[in-house]
MARRO-894023 format. One record per residue (C-alpha): residue number from 1; residue in one letter; x, y, z. Coordinates in pm, whole numbers, plus 50000, padded with zeros to 5 digits. Layout:
# MARRO-894023
+-----+--------+-------+-------+-------+
! num ! residu !     X !     Y !     Z !
+-----+--------+-------+-------+-------+
! NUM !      A !     X !     Y !     Z !
...
+-----+--------+-------+-------+-------+
# end
This chain:
# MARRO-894023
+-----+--------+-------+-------+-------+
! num ! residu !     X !     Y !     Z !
+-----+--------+-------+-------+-------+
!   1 !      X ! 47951 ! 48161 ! 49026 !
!   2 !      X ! 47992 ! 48358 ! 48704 !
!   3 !      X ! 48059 ! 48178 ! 48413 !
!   4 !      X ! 48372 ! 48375 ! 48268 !
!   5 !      X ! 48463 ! 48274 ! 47883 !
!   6 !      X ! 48704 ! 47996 ! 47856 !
!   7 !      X ! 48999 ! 48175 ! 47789 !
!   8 !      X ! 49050 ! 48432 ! 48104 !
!   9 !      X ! 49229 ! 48312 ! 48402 !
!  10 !      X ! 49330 ! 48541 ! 48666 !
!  11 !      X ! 49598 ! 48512 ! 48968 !
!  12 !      X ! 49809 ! 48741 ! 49141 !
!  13 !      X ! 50097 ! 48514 ! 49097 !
!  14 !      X ! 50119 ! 48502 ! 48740 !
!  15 !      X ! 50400 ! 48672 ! 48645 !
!  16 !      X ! 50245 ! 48767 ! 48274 !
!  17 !      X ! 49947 ! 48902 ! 48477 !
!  18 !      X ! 50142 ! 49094 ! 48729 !
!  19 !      X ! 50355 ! 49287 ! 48446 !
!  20 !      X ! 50063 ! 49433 ! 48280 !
!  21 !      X ! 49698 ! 49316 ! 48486 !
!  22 !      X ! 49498 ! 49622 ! 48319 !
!  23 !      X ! 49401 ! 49385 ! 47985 !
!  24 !      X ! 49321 ! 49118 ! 48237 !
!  25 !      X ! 49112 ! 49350 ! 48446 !
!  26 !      X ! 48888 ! 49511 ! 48191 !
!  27 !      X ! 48782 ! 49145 ! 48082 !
!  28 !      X ! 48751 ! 49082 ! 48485 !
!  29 !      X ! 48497 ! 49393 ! 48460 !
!  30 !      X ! 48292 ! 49322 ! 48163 !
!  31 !      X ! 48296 ! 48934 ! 48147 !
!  32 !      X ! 48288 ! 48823 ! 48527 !
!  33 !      X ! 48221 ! 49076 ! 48799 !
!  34 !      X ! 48267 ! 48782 ! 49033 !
!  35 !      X ! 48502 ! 48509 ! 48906 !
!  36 !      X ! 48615 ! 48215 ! 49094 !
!  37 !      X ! 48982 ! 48064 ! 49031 !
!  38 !      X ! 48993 ! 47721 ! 49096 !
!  39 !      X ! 49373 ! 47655 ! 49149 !
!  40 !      X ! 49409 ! 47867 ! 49406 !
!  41 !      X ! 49040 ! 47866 ! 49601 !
!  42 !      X ! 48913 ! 48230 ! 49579 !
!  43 !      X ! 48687 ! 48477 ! 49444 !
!  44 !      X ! 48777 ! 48820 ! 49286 !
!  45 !      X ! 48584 ! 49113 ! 49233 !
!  46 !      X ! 48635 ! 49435 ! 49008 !
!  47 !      X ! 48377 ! 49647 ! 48945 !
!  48 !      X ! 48445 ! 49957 ! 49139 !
!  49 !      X ! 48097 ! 49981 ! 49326 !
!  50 !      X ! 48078 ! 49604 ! 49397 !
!  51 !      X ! 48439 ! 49658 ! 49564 !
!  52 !      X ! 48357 ! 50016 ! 49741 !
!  53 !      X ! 48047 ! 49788 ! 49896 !
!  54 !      X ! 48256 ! 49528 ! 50017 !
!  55 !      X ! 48505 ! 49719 ! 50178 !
!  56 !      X ! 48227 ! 49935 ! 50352 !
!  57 !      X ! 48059 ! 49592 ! 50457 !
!  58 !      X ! 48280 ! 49453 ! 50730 !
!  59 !      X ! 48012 ! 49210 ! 50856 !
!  60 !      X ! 48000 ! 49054 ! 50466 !
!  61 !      X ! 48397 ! 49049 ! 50447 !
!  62 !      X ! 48580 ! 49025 ! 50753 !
!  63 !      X ! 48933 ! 49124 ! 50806 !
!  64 !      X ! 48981 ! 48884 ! 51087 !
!  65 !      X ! 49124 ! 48609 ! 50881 !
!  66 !      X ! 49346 ! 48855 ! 50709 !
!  67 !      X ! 49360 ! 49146 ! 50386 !
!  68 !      X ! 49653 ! 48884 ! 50263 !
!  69 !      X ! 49514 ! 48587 ! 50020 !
!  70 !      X ! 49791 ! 48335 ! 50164 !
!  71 !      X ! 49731 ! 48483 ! 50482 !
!  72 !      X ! 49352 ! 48348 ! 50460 !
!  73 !      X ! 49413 ! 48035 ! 50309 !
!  74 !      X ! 49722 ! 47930 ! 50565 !
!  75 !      X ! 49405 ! 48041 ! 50840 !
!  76 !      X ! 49709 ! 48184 ! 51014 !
!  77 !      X ! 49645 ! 48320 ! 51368 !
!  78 !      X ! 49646 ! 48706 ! 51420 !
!  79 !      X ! 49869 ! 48825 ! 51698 !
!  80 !      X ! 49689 ! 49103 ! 51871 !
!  81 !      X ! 49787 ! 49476 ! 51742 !
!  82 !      X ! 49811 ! 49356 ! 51401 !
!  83 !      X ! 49449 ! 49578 ! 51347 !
!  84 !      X ! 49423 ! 49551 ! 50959 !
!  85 !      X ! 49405 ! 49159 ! 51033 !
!  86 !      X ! 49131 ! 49243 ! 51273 !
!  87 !      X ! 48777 ! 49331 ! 51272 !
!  88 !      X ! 48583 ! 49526 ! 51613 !
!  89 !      X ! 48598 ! 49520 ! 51877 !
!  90 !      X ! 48943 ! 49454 ! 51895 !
!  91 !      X ! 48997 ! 49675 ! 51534 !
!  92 !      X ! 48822 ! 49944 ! 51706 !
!  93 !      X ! 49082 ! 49980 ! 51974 !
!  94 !      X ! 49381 ! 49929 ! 51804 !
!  95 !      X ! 49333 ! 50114 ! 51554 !
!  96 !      X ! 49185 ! 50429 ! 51788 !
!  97 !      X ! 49570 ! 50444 ! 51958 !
!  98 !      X ! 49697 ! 50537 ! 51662 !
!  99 !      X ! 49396 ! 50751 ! 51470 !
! 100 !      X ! 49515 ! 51021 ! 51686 !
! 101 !      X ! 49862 ! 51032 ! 51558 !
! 102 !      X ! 49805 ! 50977 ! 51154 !
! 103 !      X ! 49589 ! 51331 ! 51148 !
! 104 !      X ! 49630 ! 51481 ! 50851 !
! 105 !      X ! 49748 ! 51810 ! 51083 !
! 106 !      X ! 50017 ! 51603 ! 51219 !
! 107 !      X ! 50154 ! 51445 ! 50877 !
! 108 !      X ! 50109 ! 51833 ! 50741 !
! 109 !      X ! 50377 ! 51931 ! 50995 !
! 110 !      X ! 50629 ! 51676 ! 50901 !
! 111 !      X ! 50664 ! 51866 ! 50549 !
! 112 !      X ! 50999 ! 52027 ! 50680 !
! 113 !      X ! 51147 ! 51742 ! 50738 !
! 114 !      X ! 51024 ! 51510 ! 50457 !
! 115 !      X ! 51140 ! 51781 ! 50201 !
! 116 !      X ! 51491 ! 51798 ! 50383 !
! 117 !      X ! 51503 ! 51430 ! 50296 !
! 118 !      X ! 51395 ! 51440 ! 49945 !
! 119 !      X ! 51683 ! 51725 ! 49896 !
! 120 !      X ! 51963 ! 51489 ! 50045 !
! 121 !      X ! 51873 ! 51207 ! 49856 !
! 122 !      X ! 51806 ! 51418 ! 49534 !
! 123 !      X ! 52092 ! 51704 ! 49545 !
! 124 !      X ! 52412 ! 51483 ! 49478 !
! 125 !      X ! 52222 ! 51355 ! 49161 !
! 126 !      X ! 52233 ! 51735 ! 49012 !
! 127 !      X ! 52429 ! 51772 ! 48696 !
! 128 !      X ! 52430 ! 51401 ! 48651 !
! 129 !      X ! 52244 ! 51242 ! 48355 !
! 130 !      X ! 52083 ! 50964 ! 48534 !
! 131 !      X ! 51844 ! 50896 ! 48846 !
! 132 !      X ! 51717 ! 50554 ! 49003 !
! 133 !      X ! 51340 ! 50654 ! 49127 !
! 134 !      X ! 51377 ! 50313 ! 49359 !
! 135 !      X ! 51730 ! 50309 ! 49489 !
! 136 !      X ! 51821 ! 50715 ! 49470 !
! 137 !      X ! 51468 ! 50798 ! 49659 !
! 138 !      X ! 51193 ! 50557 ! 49651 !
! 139 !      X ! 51355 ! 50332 ! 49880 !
! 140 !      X ! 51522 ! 50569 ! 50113 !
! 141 !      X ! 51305 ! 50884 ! 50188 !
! 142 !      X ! 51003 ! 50671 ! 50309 !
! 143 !      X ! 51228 ! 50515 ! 50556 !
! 144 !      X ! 51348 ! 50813 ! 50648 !
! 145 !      X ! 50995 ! 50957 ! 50752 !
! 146 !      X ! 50875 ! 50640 ! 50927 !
! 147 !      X ! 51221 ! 50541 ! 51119 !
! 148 !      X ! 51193 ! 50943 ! 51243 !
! 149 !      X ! 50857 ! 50890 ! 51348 !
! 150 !      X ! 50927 ! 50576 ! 51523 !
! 151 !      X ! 51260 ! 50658 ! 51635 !
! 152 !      X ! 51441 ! 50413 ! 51444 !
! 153 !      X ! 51802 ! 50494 ! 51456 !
! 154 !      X ! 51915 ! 50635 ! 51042 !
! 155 !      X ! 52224 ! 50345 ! 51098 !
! 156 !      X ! 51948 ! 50068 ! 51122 !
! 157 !      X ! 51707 ! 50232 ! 50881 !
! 158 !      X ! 51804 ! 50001 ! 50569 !
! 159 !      X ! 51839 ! 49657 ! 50738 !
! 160 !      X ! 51488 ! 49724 ! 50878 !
! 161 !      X ! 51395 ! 49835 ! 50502 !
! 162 !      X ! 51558 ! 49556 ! 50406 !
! 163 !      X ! 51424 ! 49308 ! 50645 !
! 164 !      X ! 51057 ! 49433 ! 50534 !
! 165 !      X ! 51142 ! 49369 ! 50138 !
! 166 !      X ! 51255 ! 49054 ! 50189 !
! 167 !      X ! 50902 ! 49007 ! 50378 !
! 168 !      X ! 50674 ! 49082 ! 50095 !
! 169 !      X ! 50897 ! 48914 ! 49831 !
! 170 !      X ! 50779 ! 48592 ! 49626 !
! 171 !      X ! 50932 ! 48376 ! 49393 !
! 172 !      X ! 50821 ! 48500 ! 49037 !
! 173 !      X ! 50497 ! 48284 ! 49006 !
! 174 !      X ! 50444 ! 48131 ! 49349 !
! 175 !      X ! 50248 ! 48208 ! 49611 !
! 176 !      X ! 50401 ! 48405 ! 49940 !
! 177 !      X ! 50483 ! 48224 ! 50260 !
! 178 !      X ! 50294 ! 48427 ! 50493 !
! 179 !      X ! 50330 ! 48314 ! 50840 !
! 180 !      X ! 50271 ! 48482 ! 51187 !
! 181 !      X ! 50655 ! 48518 ! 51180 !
! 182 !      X ! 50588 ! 48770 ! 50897 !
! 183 !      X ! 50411 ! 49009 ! 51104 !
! 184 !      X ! 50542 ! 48991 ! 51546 !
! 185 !      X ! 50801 ! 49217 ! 51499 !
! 186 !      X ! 51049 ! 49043 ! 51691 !
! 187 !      X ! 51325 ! 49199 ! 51482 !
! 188 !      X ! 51250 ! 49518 ! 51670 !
! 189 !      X ! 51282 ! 49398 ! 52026 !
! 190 !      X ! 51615 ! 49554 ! 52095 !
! 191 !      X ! 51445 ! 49897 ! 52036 !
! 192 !      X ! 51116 ! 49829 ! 52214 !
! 193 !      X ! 51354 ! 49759 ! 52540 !
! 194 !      X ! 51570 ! 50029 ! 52531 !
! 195 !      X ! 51340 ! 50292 ! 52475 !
! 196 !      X ! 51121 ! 50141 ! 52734 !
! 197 !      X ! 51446 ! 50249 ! 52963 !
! 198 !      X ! 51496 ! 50559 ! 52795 !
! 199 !      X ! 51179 ! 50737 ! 52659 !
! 200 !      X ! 51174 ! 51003 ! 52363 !
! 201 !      X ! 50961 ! 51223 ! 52175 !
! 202 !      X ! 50866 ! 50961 ! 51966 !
! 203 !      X ! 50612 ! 50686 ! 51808 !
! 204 !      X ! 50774 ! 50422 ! 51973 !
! 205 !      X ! 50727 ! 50562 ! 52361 !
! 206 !      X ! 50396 ! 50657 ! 52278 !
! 207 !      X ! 50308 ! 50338 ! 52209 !
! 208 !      X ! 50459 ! 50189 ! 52510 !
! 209 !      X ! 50320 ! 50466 ! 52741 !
! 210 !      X ! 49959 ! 50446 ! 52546 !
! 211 !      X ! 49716 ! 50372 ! 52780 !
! 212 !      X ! 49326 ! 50259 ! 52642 !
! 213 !      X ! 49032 ! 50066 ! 52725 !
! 214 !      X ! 49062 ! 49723 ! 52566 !
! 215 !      X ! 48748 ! 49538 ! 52418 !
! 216 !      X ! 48737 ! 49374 ! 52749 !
! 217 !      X ! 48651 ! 49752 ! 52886 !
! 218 !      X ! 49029 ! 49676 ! 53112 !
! 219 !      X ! 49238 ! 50006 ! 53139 !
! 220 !      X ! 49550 ! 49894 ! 53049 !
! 221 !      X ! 49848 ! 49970 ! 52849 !
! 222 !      X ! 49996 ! 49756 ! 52550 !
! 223 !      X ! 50174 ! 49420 ! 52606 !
! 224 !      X ! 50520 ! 49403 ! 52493 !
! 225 !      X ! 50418 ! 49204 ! 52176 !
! 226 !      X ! 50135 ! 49422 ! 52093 !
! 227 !      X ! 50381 ! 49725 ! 52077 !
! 228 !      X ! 50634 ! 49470 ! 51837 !
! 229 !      X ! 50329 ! 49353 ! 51632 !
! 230 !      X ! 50237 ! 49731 ! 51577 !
! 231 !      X ! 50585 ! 49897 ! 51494 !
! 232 !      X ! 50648 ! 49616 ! 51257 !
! 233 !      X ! 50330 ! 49704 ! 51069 !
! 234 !      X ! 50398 ! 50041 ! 51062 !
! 235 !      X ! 50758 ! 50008 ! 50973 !
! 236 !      X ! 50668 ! 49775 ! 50697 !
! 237 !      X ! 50348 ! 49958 ! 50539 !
! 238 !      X ! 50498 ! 50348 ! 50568 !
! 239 !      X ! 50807 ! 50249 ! 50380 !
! 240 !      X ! 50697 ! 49959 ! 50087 !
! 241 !      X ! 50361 ! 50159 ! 49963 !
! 242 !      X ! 50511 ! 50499 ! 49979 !
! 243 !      X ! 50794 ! 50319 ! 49793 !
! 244 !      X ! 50613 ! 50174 ! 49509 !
! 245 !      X ! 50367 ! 50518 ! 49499 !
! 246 !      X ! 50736 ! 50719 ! 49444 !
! 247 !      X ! 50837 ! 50422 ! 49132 !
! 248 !      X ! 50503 ! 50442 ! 48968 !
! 249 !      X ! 50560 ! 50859 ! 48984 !
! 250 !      X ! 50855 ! 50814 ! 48787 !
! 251 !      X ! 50707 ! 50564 ! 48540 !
! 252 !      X ! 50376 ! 50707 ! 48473 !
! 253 !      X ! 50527 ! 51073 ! 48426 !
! 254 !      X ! 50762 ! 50957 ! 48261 !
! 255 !      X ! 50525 ! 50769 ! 47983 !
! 256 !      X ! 50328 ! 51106 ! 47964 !
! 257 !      X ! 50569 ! 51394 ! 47948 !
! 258 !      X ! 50321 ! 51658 ! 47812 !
! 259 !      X ! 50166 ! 51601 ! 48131 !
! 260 !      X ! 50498 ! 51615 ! 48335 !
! 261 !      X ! 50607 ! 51934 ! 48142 !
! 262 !      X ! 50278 ! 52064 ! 48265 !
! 263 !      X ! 50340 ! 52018 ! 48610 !
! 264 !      X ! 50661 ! 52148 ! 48562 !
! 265 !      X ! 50538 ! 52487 ! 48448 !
! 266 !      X ! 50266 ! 52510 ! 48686 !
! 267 !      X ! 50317 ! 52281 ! 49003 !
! 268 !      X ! 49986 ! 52358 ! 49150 !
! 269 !      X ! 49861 ! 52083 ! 48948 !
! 270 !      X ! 50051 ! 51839 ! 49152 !
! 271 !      X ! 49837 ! 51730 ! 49442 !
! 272 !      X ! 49604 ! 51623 ! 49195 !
! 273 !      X ! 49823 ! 51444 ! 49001 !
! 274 !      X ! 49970 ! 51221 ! 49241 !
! 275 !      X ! 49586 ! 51137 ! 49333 !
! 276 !      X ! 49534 ! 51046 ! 48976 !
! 277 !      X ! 49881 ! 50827 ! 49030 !
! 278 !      X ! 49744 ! 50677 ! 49281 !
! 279 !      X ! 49384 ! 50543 ! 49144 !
! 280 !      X ! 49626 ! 50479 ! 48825 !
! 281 !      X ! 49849 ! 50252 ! 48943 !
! 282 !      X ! 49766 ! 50159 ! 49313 !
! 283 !      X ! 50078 ! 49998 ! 49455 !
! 284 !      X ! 49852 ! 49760 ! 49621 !
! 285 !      X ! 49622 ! 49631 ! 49357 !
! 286 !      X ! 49406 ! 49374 ! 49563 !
! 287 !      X ! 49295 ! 49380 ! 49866 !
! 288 !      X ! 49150 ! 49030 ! 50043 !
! 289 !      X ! 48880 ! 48938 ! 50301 !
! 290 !      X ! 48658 ! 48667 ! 50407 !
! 291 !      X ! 48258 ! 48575 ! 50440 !
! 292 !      X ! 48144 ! 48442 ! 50738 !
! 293 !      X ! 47879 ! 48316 ! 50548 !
! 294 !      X ! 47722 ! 48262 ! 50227 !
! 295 !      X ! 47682 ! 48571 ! 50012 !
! 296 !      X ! 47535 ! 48599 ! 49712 !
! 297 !      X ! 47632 ! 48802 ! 49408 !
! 298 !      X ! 47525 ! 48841 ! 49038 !
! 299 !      X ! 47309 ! 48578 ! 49078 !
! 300 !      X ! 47602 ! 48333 ! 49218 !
! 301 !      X ! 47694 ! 48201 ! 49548 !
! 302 !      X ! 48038 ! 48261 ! 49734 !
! 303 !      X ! 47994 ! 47976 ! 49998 !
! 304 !      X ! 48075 ! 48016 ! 50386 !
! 305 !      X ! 48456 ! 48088 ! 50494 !
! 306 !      X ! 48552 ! 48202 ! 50092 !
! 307 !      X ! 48823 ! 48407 ! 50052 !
! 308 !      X ! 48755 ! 48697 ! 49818 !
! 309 !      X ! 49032 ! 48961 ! 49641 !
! 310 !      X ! 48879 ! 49276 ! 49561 !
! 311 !      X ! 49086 ! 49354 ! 49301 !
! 312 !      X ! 49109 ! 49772 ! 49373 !
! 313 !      X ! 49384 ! 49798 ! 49015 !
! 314 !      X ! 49054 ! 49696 ! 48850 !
! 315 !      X ! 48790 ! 49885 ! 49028 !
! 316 !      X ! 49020 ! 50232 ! 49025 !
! 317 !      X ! 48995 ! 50220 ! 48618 !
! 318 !      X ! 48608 ! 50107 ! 48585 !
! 319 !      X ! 48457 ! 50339 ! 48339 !
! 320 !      X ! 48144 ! 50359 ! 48537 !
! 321 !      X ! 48280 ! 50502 ! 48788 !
! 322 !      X ! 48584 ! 50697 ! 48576 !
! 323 !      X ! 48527 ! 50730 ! 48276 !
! 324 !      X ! 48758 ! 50661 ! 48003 !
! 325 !      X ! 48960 ! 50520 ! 48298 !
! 326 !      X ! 49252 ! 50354 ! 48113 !
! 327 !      X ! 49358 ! 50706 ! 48086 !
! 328 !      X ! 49618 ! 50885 ! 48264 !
! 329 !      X ! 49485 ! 51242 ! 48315 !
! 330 !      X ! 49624 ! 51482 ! 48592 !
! 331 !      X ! 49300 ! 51669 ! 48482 !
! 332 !      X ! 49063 ! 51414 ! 48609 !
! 333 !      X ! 48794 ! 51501 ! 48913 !
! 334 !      X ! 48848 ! 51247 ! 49132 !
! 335 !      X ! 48596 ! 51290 ! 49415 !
! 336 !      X ! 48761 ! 50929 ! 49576 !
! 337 !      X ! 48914 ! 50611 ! 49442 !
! 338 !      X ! 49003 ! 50278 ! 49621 !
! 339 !      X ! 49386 ! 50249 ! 49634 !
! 340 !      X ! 49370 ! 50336 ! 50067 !
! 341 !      X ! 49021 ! 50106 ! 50062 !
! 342 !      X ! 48760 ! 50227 ! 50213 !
! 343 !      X ! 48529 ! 50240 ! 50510 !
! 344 !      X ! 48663 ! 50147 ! 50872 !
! 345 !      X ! 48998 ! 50034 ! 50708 !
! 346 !      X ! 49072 ! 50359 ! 50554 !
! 347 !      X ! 49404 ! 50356 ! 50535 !
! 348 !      X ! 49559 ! 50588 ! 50825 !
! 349 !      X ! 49867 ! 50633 ! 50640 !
! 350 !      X ! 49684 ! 50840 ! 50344 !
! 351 !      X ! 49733 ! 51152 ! 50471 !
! 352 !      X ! 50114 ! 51076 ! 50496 !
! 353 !      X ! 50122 ! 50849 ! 50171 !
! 354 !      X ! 50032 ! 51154 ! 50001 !
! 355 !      X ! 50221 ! 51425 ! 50165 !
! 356 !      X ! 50516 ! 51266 ! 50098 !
! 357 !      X ! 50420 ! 51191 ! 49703 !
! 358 !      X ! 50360 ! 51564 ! 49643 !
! 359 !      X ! 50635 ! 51661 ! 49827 !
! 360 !      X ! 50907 ! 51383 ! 49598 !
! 361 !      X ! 50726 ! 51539 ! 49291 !
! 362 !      X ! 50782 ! 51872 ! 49353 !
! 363 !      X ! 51130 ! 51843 ! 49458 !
! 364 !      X ! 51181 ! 51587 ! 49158 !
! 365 !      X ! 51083 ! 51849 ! 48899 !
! 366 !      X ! 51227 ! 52106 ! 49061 !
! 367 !      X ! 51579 ! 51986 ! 48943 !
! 368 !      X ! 51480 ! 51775 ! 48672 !
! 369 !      X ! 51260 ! 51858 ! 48420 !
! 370 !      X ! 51270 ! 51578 ! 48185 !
! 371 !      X ! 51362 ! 51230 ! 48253 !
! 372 !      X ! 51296 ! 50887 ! 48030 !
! 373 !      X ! 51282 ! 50568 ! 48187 !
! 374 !      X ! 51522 ! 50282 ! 48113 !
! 375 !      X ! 51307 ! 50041 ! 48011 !
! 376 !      X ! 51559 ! 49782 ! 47909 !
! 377 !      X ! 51731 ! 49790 ! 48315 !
! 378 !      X ! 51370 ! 49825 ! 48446 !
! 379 !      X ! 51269 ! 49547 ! 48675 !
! 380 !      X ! 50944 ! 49474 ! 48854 !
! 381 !      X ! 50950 ! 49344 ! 49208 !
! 382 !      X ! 50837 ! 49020 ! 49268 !
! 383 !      X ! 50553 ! 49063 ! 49536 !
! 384 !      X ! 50210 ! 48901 ! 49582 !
! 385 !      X ! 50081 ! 49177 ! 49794 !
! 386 !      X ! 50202 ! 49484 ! 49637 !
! 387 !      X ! 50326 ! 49601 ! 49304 !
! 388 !      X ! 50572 ! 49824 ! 49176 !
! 389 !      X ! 50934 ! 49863 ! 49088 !
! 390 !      X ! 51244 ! 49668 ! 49220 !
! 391 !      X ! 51500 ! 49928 ! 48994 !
! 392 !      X ! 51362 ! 50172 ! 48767 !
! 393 !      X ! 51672 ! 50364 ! 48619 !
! 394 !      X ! 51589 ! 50690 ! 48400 !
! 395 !      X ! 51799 ! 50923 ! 48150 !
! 396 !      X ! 51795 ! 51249 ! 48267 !
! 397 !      X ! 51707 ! 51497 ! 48000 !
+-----+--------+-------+-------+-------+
# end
């Protein structure tokens, strides 16, 4: 393994770490490309090619085991329809049902209703003097979009938020209890079985009506508990990254208001600068997997069965790739960074994720201009798997 210098340590639970990782990264980057921690069994990568290779190298690191660290090292059991926890055939399948639904046509036409959203959560906040990016929109229009698409009821929307926060969420410097309970979705079952009874235009019946050829080559439709396992993922990834992308919008514009003042003058620049958000400060900043056998790297081995973060906060700011990547630039050509992965598990909620990021900003600056960040009543969320922004209160300006 690489030999790092004495003094750098690296885990996602440290809470010293996970309030600023960049300082930690860049040492990742230059002093051990692969480094090993020893407390907690794994390997991490951060150079961005070494991590673009990996992710585009499924039979090198699996999914199978899991993209979660504890999920690997509990070797917890993957219920079926959980497809980012899977690798093909079964991936292949599962994640085909729903390829045809996250088009980047079909997220373009939900722009109506995702800036209707953004206008009820934003419009009572007019003539005030202070805005919440987390509680006032963050962690409501995401929820919005995903319990429409599903056909979540808007009563039920924030216990199901709520439900999924309290999923991800770690005691500050321990590791997560990931179980198979995390992820069957049994909290939905009440809405699986009525709208099995009472179909609708919706995600939900599609899923239940979806019919596919399995990896088995069997026609068939999904089992109740593959439909639960899938509307829990989806309910639980459309709301918490789209949440955290919305914080770090607020944050990062708000530490660089030339840049926001720009955008507010001419917000044609905005697509790109919610891109440059987003390889920035990914709200997922590592991203795990697992060797079915030995690999080698910079002249070290990572043995059989490893578990390996490839740590995409690092990789998105590697000056090789970006340069002068510690900067925040809504400039920058970005031809593609890291933050949805890549390869077969491209994220199929990008075109969404990002739809609904342009469309926040716009509205955002649309009624207010300036803003500051509270930095004293700021608070960090206390996650293992993502990272952003329990509260992040602003001053209007």
């Amino acid at each position: 393994m690489s030999a790092p210098a004495t003094d750098l340590y690296y885990d996602p639970y440290d809470v010293g770490i996970h309030t600023d990782p960049y300082p930690t990264f860049r040492r990742l980057r230059e002093e051990a490309p692969l480094y090993y921690n020893e407390p907690y069994d794994f390997y991490a990568v951060s150079r961005f090619d070494d991590v673009e290779r990996g992710f585009a190298d499924r039979e090198t690191y699996i999914s199978g085991r899991g993209s979660v660290l504890e999920a690997i090292k509990n070797d917890m059991p993957v219920p079926p329809g959980f497809f980012i926890f899977e690798d093909p055939p079964r991936h292949t399948v599962h994640r085909g049902l729903l390829s045809r639904v996250f088009t980047p046509k079909r997220m373009l036409a939900l722009e109506p209703e995702i800036r209707r959203f953004c206008a009820e959560a934003l419009d009572p906040l007019v003539g005030g003097d202070r805005i919440d990016f987390v509680a006032d929109l963050g962690a409501r229009m995401p929820m919005r979009v995903i319990g429409m698409l599903l056909g979540i009821p808007e009563a039920d929307q924030q216990a199901v938020r709520d439900r999924a926060d309290q999923h991800i969420r770690t005691e500050p410097g321990q590791a997560r209890d990931y179980s198979v309970q995390t992820v069957t979705g049994d909290e939905f079952a009440e809405y699986i079985d009525w709208r099995a009874d009472h179909p609708a235009d919706d995600l939900m019946t599609q899923l239940i009506r979806a019919e596919f050829e399995d990896e088995t080559g069997t026609v068939r439709t999904l089992t109740r508990e593959e439909v639960l396992v899938y509307t829990n993922l989806l309910a639980t990834a459309g709301n918490e990254t789209t949440n955290r992308l919305i914080g770090w919008i607020g944050k990062v514009l708000s530490d660089h208001p030339d840049q926001r003042r720009e955008l507010g003058a001419d917000p044609s620049g905005i697509p790109n600068a919610v891109e440059e958000v987003l390889r920035y400060e990914p709200p997922a900043p590592h991203i795990a997997r697992c060797t079915p056998r030995e690999v080698e790297m910079y002249g070290s081995r990572i043995p059989e069965g490893s578990a390996v973060l490839f740590l995409v906060g690092a990789a998105n700011r590697d000056e090789r790739r970006f340069p002068d990547g510690e900067r925040f630039d809504i400039h920058r050509r970005i031809d593609h960074h890291l933050t949805f992965v890549y390869g077969a598990h491209f994220c199929l909620g990008a075109s969404l994720a990002r739809l609904e990021g342009r469309v926040a900003l716009e509205e955002l600056l649309a009624r207010f201009p300036d803003w500051e960040v509270d930095r004293e009543h700021a608070r960090l969320a206390s996650t293992s798997t993502v990272r952003g922004w329990e509260t992040l209160p602003a001053v209007l300006g």
